[in-house]
N, C-alpha and C positions, 0 to 999 in steps of 0.2 A: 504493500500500500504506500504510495505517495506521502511524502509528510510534508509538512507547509510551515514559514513562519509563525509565531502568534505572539503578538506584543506585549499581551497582558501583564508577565511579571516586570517587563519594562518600566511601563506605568505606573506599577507598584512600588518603584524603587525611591528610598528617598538617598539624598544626596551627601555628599559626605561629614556634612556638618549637621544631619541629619533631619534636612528642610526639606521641602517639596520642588523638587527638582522644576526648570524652565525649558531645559534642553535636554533632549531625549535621542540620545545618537544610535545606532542601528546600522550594523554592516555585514551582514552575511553573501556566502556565493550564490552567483546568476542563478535564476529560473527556482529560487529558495521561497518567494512569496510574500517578501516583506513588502514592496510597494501594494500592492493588491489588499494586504491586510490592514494598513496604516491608510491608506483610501477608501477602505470600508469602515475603516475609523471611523474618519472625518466624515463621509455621510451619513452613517448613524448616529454622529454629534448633532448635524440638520434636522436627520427627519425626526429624533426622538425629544428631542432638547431645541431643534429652531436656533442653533447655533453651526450662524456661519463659519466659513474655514478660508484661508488663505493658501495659496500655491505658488511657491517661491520657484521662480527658474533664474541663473544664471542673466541669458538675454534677450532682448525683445521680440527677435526672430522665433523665439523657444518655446512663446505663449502663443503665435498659431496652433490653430488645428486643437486647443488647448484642452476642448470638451470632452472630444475624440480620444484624446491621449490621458487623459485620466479617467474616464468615465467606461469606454469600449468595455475594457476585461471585466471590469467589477460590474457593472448595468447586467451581461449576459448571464454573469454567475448569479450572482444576488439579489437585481432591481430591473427583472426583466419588465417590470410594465412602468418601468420610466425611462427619458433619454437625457441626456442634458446640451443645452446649445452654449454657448459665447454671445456677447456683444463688447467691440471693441470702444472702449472708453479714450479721452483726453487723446485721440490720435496716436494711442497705440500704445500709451502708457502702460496700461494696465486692462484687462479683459475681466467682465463683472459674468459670472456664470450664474446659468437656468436650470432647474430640474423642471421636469417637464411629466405629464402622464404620455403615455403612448398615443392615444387614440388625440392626442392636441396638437394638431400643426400647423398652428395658427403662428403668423409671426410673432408675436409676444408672447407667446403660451412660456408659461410657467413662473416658479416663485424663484426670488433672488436668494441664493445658496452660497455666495463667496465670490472669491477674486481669484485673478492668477497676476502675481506680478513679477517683474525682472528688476533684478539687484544692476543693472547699471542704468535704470534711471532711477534709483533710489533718492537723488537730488528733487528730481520733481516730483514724486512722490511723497514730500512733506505737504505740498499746497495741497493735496486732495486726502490729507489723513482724518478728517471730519468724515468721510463716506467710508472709512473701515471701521470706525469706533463698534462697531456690533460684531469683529471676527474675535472667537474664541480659541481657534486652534492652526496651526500653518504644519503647514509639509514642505520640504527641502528634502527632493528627492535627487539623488545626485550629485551630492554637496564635494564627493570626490570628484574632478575630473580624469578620467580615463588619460586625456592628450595633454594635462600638463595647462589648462587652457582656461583660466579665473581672470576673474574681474581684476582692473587694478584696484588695491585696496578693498578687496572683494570685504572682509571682516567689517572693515565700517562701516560699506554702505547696509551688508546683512543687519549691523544694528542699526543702523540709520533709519531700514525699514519696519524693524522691528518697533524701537521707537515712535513711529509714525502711525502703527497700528494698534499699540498700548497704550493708549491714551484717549481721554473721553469718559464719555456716560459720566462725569462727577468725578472722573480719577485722577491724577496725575500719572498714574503708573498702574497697568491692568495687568492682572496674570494673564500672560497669552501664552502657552507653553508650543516649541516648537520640537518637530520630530524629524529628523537629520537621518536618512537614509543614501545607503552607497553599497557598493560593492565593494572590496577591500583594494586599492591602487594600490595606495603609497603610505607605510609608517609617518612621509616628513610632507603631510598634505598642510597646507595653511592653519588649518584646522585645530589638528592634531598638535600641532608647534605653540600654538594660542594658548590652548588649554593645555600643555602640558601632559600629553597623552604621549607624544613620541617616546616620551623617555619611560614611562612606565608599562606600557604594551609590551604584551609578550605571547607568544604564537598559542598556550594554553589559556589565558587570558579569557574569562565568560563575561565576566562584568567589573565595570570599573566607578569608579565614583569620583567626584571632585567636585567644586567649589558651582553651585548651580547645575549640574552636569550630572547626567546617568547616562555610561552607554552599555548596550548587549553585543558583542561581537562572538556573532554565530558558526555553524555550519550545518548544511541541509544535506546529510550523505545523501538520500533519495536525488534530489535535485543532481549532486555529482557524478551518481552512478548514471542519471539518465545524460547527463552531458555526454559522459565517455560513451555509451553504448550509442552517441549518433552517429553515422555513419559518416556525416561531414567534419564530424571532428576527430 
């Protein structure tokens, strides 16, 4: 039988100073199941609770097609009688996403479910931080780049946006917890160097903790053995 990611003790984890973790890091091998399940996350954070979600990509090019690529795998397994559309905002800034019922295909059909935004216009993405004040939870999926290939100062504009969307409803500062998924690249990713991870990582490594920070660094034999037994690999 197949086995699959499942985030729950993730979630569960508190942090090393023993607070409720912000960031929730998450890296296991290809075809393991973690984006899929942290994407049905985040829509069962909508449909149960009416709490929107945010979708962090690298660049502006990466929010096309945005509905499609987060919604296709999960909608077929889980939410076959719904779809979800896009509509692109402020000229491309940022794409405001739809969940929709099946049988609606009306041009507006559906409720406003979250955002997708790109960390390099994280600059103009302060002027429109009023229209996120209702996201409760973001994904960063791919926080590793595979080709070496980050934003300049990728880190500050991530908090810059983060910033941008924790704030409001009466707060100065809102828990919005983010969940940072990747496939395992590089020990010395930006990331990894920030927080302080390079140096304590270690190939048996399950879970680690630190200052705001929980992560699970997995592995899916199922998912391994099916890579190798493909015949293109």
């Amino acid at each position: 039988m197949p086995q699959y990611y499942d985030g729950t003790k993730l979630l569960s984890l508190q942090d090393i100073n023993g607070n409720k973790p912000e960031i929730f890091i998450c890296t296991t091998n290809r075809t393991g199941g973690k984006t899929t399940w942290f994407n049905r996350w985040a829509m069962n954070g909508y449909i149960n609770k009416k709490e929107k979600f945010a979708l962090i990509y690298r660049f502006n090019y990466e929010i096309d097609d945005v509905a499609d690529k987060f919604f296709k795998d999960i909608g077929n397994i889980f939410f076959p009688h719904l779809y979800m559309r896009s509509e692109r905002k402020a000229r491309g800034i940022f794409h405001e996403l739809f969940i929709c019922d099946r049988n609606d295909n009306s041009k507006n059909a559906g409720e406003s479910c979250g955002y997708a935004i790109a960390l390099n216009s994280a600059d103009q993405i302060k002027k429109y931080s009023h229209l996120f004040s209702d996201v409760q939870r973001m994904i960063f999926d791919e926080f590793q780049s595979e080709t070496n290939h980050y934003c300049t100062d990728e880190i500050t504009k991530l908090l810059s946006v983060h910033t941008s969307i924790a704030r409001g409803v009466g707060e100065q500062v809102r828990y919005v917890p983010v969940a940072m998924l990747s496939n395992p690249v590089s020990i010395i990713n930006p990331y990894y160097i920030e927080l302080g991870i390079s140096e304590r990582l270690r190939d048996d490594t399950k879970f680690l903790r630190g200052d705001g920070w929980v992560m699970e660094q997995g592995f899916i034999e199922s998912a391994s053995l099916a890579q190798k037994a493909s015949g293109f690999n």
